[in-house]
C-alpha distance (Angstrom), angle and dihedral (degrees) to the residues before:
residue distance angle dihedral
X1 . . .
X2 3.50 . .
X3 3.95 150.7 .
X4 3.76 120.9 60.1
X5 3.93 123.7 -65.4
X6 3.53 102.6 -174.3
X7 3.71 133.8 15.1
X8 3.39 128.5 -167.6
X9 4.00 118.9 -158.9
X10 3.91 123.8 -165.6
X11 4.05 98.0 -37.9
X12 3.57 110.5 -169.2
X13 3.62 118.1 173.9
X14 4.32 116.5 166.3
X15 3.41 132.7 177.9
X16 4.04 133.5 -161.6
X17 3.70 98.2 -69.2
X18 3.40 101.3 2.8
X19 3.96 141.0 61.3
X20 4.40 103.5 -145.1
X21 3.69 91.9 -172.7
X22 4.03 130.6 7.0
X23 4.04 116.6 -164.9
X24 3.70 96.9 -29.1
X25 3.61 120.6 -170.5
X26 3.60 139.3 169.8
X27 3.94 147.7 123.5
X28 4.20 133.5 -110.9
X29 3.67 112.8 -166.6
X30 3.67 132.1 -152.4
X31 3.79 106.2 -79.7
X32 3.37 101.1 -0.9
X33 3.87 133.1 134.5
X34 3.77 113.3 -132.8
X35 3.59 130.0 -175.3
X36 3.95 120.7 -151.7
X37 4.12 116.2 -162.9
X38 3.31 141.0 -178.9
X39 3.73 147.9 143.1
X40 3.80 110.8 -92.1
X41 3.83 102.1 -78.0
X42 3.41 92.1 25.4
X43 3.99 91.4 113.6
X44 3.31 107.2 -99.8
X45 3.94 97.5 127.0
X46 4.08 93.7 44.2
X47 4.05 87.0 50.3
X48 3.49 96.3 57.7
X49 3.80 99.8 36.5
X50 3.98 82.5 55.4
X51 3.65 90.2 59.8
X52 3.89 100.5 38.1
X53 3.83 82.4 53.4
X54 3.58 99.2 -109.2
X55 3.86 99.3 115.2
X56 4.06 119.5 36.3
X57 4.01 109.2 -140.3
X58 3.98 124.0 -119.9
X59 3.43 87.5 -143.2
X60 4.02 147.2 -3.1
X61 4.01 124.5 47.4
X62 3.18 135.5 -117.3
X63 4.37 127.1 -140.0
X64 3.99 126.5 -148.4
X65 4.09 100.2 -160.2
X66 3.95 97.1 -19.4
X67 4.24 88.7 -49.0
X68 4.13 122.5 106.0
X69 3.62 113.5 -95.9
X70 3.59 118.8 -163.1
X71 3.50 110.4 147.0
X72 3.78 117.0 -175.1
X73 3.82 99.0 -156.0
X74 3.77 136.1 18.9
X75 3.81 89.0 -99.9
X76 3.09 88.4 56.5
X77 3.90 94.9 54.8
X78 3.68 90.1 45.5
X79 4.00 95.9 51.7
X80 4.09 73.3 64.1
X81 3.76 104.9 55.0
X82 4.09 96.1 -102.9
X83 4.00 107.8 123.7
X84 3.91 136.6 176.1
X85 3.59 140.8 -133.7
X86 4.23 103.0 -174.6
X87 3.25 123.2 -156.5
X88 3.73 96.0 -120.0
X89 4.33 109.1 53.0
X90 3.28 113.4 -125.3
X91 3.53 97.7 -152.1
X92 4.10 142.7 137.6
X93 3.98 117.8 -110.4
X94 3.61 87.0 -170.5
X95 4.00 95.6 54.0
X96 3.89 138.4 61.5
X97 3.59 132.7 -106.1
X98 3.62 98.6 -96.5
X99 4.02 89.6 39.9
X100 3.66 86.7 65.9
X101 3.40 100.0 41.1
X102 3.59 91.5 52.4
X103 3.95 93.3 52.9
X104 4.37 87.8 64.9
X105 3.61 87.4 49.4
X106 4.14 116.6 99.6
X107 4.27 89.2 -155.8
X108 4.26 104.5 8.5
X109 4.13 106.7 -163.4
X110 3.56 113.2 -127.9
X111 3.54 121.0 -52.9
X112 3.63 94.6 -107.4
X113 3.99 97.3 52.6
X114 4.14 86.7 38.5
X115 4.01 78.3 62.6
X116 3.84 99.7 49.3
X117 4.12 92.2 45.8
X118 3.81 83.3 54.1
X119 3.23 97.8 46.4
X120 3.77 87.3 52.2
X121 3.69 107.6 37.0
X122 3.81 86.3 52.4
X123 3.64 93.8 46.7
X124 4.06 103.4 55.2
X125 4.27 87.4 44.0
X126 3.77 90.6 48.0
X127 3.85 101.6 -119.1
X128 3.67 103.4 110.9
X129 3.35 125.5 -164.2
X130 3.48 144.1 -174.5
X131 4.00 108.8 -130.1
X132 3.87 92.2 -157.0
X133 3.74 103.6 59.3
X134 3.45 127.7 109.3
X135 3.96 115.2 -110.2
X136 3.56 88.7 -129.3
X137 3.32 102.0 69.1
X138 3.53 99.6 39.1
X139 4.24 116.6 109.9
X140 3.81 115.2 -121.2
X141 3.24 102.4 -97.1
X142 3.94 96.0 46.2
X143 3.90 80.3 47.8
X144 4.36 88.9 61.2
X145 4.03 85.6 39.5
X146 4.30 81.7 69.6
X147 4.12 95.6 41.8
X148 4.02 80.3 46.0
X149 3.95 102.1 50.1
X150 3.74 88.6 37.9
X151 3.56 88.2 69.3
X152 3.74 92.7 38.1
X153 4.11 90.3 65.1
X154 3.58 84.7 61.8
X155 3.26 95.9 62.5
X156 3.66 102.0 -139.1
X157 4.21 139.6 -162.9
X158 3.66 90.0 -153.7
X159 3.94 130.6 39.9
X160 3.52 116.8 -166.7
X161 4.04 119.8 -151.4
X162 3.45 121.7 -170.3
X163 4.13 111.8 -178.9
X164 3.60 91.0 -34.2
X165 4.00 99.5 163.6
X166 4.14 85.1 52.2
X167 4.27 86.9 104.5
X168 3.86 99.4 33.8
X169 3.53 139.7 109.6
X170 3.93 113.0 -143.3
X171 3.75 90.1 -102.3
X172 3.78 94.6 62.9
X173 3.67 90.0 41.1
X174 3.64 83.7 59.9
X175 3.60 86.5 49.4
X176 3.69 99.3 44.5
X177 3.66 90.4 48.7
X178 4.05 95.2 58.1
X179 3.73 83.4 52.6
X180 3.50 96.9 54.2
X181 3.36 92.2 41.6
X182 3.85 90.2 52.9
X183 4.09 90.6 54.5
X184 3.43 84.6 54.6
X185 3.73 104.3 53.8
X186 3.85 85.2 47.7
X187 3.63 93.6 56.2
X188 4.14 108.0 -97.5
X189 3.82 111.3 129.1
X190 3.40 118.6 -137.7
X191 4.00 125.8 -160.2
X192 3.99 105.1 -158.7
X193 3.65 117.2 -153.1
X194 4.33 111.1 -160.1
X195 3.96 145.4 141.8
X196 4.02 82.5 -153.6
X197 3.46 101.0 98.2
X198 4.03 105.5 -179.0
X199 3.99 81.4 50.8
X200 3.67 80.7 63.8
X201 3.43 102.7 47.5
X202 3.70 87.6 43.8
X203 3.52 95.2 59.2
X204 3.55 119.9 9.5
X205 3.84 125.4 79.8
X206 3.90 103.4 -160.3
X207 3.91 127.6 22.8
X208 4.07 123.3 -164.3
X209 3.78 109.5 -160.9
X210 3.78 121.8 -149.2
X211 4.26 119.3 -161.1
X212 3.41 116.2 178.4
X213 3.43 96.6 -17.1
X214 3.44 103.0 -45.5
X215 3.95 140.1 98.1
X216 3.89 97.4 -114.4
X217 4.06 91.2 -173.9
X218 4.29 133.5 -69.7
X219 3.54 129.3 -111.8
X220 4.22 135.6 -173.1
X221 4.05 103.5 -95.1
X222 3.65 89.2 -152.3
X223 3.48 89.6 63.8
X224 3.83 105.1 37.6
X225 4.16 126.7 74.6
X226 4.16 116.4 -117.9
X227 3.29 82.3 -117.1
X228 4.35 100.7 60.8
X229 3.55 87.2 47.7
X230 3.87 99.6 48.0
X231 3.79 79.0 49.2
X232 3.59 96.9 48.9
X233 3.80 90.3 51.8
X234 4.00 96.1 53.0
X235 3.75 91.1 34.3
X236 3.97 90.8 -133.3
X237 4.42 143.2 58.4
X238 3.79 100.3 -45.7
X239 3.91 102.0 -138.9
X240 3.89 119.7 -118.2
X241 3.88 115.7 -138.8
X242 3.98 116.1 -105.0
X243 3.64 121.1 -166.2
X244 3.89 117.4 -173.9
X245 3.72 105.2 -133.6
X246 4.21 120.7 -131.6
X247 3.80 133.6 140.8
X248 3.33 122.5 -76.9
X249 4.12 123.2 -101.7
X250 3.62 136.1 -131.0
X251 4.23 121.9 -45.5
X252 3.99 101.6 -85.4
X253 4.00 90.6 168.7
X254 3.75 126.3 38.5
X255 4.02 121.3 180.0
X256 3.57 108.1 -163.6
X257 3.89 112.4 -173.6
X258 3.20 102.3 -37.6
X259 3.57 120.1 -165.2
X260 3.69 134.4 168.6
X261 3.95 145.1 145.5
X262 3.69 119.3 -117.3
X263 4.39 117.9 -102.8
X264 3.24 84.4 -137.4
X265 4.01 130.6 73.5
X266 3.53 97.7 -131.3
X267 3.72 98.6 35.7
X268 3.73 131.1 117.7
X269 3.90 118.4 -106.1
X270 3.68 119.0 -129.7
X271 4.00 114.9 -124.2
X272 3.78 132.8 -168.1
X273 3.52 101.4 -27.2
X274 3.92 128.8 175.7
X275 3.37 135.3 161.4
X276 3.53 149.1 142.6
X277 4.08 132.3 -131.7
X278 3.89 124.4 -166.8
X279 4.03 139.2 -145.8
X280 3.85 92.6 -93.6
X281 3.40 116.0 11.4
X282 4.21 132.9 109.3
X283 4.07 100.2 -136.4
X284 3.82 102.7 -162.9
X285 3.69 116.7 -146.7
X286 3.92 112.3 -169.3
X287 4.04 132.5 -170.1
X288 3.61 152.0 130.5
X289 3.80 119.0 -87.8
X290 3.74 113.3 -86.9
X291 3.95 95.9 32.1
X292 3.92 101.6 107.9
X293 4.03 104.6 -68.4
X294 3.64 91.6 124.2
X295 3.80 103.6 42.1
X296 4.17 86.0 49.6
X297 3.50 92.3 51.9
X298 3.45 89.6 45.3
X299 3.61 92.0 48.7
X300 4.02 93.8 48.3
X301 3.71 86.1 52.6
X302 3.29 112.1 57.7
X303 4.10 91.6 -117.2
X304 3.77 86.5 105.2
X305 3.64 112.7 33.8
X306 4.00 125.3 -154.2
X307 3.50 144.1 -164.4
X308 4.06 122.0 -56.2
X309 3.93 105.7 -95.9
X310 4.10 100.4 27.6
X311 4.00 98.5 90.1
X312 4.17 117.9 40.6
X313 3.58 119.2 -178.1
X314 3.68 116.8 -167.8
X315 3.83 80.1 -27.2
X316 3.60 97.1 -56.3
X317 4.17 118.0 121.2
X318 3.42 107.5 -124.9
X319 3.64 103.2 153.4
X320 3.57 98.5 105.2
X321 4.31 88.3 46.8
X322 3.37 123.8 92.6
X323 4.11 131.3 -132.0
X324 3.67 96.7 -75.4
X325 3.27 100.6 69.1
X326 4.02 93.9 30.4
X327 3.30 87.3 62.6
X328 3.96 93.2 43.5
X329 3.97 90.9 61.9
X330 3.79 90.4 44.7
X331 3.88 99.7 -96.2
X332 4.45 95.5 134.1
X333 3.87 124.5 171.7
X334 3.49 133.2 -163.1
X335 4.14 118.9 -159.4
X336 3.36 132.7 -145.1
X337 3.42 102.4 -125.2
X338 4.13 103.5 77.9
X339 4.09 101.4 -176.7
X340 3.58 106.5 57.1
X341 3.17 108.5 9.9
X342 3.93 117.8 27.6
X343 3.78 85.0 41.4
X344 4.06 134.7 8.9
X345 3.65 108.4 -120.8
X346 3.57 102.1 -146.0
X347 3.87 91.9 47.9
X348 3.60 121.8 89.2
X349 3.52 125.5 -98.2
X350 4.43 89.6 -117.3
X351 3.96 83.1 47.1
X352 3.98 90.5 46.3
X353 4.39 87.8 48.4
X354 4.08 79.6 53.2
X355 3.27 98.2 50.3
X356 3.81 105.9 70.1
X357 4.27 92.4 7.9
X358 3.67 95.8 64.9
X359 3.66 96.4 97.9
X360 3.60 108.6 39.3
X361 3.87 96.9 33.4
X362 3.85 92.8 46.7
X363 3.59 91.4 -120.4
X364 3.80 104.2 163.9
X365 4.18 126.3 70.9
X366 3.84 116.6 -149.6
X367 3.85 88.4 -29.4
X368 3.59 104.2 -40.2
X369 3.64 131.6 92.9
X370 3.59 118.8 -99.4
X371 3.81 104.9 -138.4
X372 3.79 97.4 -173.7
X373 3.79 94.4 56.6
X374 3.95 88.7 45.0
X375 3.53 94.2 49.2
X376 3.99 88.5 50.3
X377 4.06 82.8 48.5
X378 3.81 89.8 47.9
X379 4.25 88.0 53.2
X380 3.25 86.5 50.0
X381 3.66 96.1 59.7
X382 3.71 92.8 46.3
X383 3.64 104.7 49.7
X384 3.54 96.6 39.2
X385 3.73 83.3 56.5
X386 3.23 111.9 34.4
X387 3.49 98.2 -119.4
X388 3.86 113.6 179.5
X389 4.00 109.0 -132.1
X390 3.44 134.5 106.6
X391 4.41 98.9 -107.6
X392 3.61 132.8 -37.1
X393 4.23 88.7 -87.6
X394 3.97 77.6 81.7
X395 3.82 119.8 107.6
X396 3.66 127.5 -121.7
X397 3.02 97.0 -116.5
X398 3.62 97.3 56.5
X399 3.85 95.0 67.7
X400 3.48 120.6 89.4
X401 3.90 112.1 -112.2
X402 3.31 98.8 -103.3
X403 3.73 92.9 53.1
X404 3.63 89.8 45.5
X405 3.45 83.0 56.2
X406 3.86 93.2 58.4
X407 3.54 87.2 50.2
X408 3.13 96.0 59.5
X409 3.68 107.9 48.8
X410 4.00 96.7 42.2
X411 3.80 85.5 49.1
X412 4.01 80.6 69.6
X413 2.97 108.9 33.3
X414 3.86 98.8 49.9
X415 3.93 79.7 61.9
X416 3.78 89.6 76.9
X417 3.55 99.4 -132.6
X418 3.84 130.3 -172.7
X419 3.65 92.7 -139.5
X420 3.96 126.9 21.7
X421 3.75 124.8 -170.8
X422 3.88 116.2 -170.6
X423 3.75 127.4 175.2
X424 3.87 116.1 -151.5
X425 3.94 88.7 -19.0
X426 4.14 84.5 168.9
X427 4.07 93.1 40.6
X428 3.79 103.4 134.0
X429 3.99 101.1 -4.9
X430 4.00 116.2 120.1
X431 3.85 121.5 -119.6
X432 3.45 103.9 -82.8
X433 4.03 96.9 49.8
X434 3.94 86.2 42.9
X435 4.11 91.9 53.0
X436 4.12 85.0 45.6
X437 4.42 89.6 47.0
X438 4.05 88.4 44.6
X439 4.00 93.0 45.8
X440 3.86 90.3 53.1
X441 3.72 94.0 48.9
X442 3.93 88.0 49.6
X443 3.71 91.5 46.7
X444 4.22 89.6 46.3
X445 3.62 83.3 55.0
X446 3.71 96.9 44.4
X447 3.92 86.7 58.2
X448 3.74 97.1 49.0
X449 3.59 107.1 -85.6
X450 4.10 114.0 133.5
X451 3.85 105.5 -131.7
X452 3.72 115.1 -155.1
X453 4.18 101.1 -164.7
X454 3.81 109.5 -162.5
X455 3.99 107.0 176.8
X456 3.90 142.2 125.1
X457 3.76 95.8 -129.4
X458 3.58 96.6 102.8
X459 4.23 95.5 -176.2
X460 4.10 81.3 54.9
X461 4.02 86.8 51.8
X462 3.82 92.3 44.1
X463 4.04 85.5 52.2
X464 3.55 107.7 54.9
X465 3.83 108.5 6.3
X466 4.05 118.7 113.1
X467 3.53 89.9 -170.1
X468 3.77 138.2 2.3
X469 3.79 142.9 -158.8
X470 3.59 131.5 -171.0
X471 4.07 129.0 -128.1
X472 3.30 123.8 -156.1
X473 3.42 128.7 149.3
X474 3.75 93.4 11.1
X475 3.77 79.3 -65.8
X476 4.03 124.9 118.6
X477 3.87 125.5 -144.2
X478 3.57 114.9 -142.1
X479 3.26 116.9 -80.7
X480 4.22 120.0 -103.7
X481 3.56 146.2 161.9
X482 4.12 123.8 -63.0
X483 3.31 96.6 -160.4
X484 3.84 105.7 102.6
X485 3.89 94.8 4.0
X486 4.49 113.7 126.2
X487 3.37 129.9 -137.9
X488 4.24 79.1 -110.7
X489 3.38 94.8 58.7
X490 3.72 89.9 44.0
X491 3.47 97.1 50.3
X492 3.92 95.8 47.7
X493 4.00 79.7 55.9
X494 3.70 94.6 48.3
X495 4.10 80.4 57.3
X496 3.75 93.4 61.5
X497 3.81 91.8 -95.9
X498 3.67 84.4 144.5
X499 4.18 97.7 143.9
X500 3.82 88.9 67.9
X501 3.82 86.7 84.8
X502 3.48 89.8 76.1
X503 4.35 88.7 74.9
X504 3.56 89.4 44.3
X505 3.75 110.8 66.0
């Protein structure tokens, strides 16, 4: 393909505080795979909102095949041939396939012809689906297969991808990949949003790089190291995580068959698990989306409380206690799910710090909260990880999501606690604030603290994991060493190919 789809001339989009994107310019052509990267807060989100017609520009314009495209709403964008995939689904538990689909649609065709273009479109780009299934009980990465062909019907120019490998095992990213590929060759652009840099320079053939706002220059992927462009994007040495090694201490948790049904309808139900964590030691715990992460968290917590005799900490019962007291004795959690429930977006960042620090950093006087000492706690957080925002007197919800995500995890660790379980603590954060996030688990670990890692990134697993399990199902594999395991044998366990243990030990 050739000759330019979309150009983008001077964007500039600012915001009280904050310029998103300053005098961006740069060129999509027909067909062709293009990666955009970026620190968190580099711009990335505002960029792509600007073109999907979420977010009008100050200045700058923007041309769809050599014509002015300015479209005022997202329907407007799609009437055009520019689609989305978000990084977040926005779909229905409680509905089917083609239920969903139908809902994005501005005139959906009878529900019986919806079903047969599903059927089809999924079909010839190899992500089949079945329209009449319920949401619910789809996996996660059947669950981006529906966001993905319900951008497919429309028959778009552009494809926007924003973290789209987040949910998937490395066999759909395989799969994924041939599809994208495939859109490609038939003359659909795609501009690929990611933090995984050798996915990049796997598939895509030109990358624009944003810093601080700004296009700081493009380069071929196939032809540039992880490394340069991780570089490139924090405009310095990107630092490699170091872990000191030493034998692991005494059992501080001990999961005894635990077994519990999910709150939620669609949720996964935990079965049979046991396990142990020691003083010292980064226990990795690996899976697809949908498999249980949650509900253990949860159940580690103290949101979900079990049975008297499943969860031991430092000997102590405190399955049937909830997070208070967990959190008392040193037992601190930190979900995946940042906006809404690791932090309230319309609350403060200081009032955020004060919501989980209050008992182990003292921050209440005679009953009350005292706001000075939070807002010191809140600092804290933010310079000791580089959090981008203004002061703690910022919202939530004002942070990017990868600064959230910062946030979040130095809000816990800075408690000091004697055993820290995280859930995706790297989801969404680019390479640089993901090498800072690993290095402070490493170093919590090298000072005592048990680490229980549950995430999806399977190179971040690989990288600081002393041991690691699998959960599928709800179900855990035994636990074994990292060191030596591939992403192959990883992913087979991420399937439920639990019984290959056996020709391990």
């Amino acid at each position: 393909m050739t000759g330019t789809l979309l150009a983008l001339e001077g964007l500039t989009k600012a915001y009280p505080g904050v310029v998103a994107n300053e005098d961006v310019s740069f060129d999509i052509g027909r067909g062709e795979i293009h990666a955009l990267l970026g620190e968190n807060g580099a711009g990335k989100s505002t960029l792509v909102k600007t073109i999907y017609g979420l977010v009008k520009p100050d200045r700058g314009r923007m041309l769809l095949n050599g014509k002015p495209f300015e479209p005022a709403e997202p329907r407007a964008a799609r009437a055009a041939g520019v689609a989305m995939v978000f990084q977040h689904f926005s779909l229905f538990d409680a509905l089917t396939v083609a239920e969903n689909i139908a809902l994005g649609m501005e005139d959906p065709p009878k529900t019986r012809d919806l079903a047969r273009r599903i059927r089809e479109v999924s079909e010839t780009y190899g992500l089949p689906l079945e329209p009449f299934r319920m949401v619910g009980d789809l996996s996660a990465g059947e669950r981006q297969r529906v966001e993905i062909i319900r951008c497919l019907l429309q028959d778009p120019k552009l494809l926007i991808m924003d973290e789209p490998t987040s949910v998937l095992t490395p066999q759909e990213v395989k799969i994924l990949f041939e599809t994208l590929r495939k859109l490609s060759a038939e003359g659909t652009a795609i501009l690929y949003i990611s933090h995984k840099l050798e996915e990049i320079r796997a598939l895509c053939e030109t990358a624009t790089i944003l810093r601080l706002g700004r296009n700081v220059g493009t380069c071929d992927p196939r032809e540039t190291s992880a490394r340069e462009m991780a570089e490139l994007m924090v405009g310095g040495t990107l630092h490699v995580p170091e872990r000191e090694t030493s034998e692991a201490g005494e059992i501080l948790l001990r999961i005894e068959a635990l077994s519990a049904p999910s709150p939620r309808a669609f949720g996964t139900a935990l079965k049979d698990i046991s396990l142990e964590v020691r003083r010292g030691e980064v226990l990795g715990i690996g899976g697809v989306a949908g498999n249980g992460q949650d509900e253990l968290l949860a159940a580690l917590s103290g949101e979900m409380r079990v049975k008297p005799g499943m969860i031991l900490f430092e000997g102590k019962d405190v399955g049937p206690e909830g997070p208070n007291l967990r959190r008392a004795l040193g037992l601190l959690a930190a979900p995946e799910e940042r906006n809404g429930h690791a932090a309230a977006p319309e609350m403060s960042l200081t009032e955020n710090a004060a919501l989980t620090g209050t008992v182990r950093e003292g921050l209440t006087r005679h009953g009350f909260f005292d706001w000075g000492k939070s807002r010191k706690f809140a600092q804290s957080v933010i310079e000791r990880f580089d959090v981008r925002t203004p002061g703690p007197e910022n919202t939530a919800m004002s942070l990017s999501g990868g600064n959230l995500q910062k946030f979040v995890i130095g809000r816990e660790i800075l408690q000091r606690p004697e055993v820290l379980v995280v859930n995706q603590p790297t989801w969404g954060v680019d390479a640089s604030a993901a090498a800072a996030i690993r290095q402070a688990l490493l170093d919590l670990a090298a000072n005592g603290t048990a680490v229980v890692l549950i995430s999806q990134d399977l190179d971040e697993l690989m990288e600081i994991s002393d041991r690691f399990a699998a959960l599928n199902g709800g179900t855990l594999s035994p636990p074994r060493s990292a060191r030596g395991l591939t992403v192959e044998e990883i992913g087979l366990m991420l399937g439920g190919a639990h019984d290959m243990e056996a020709a391990h030990v």
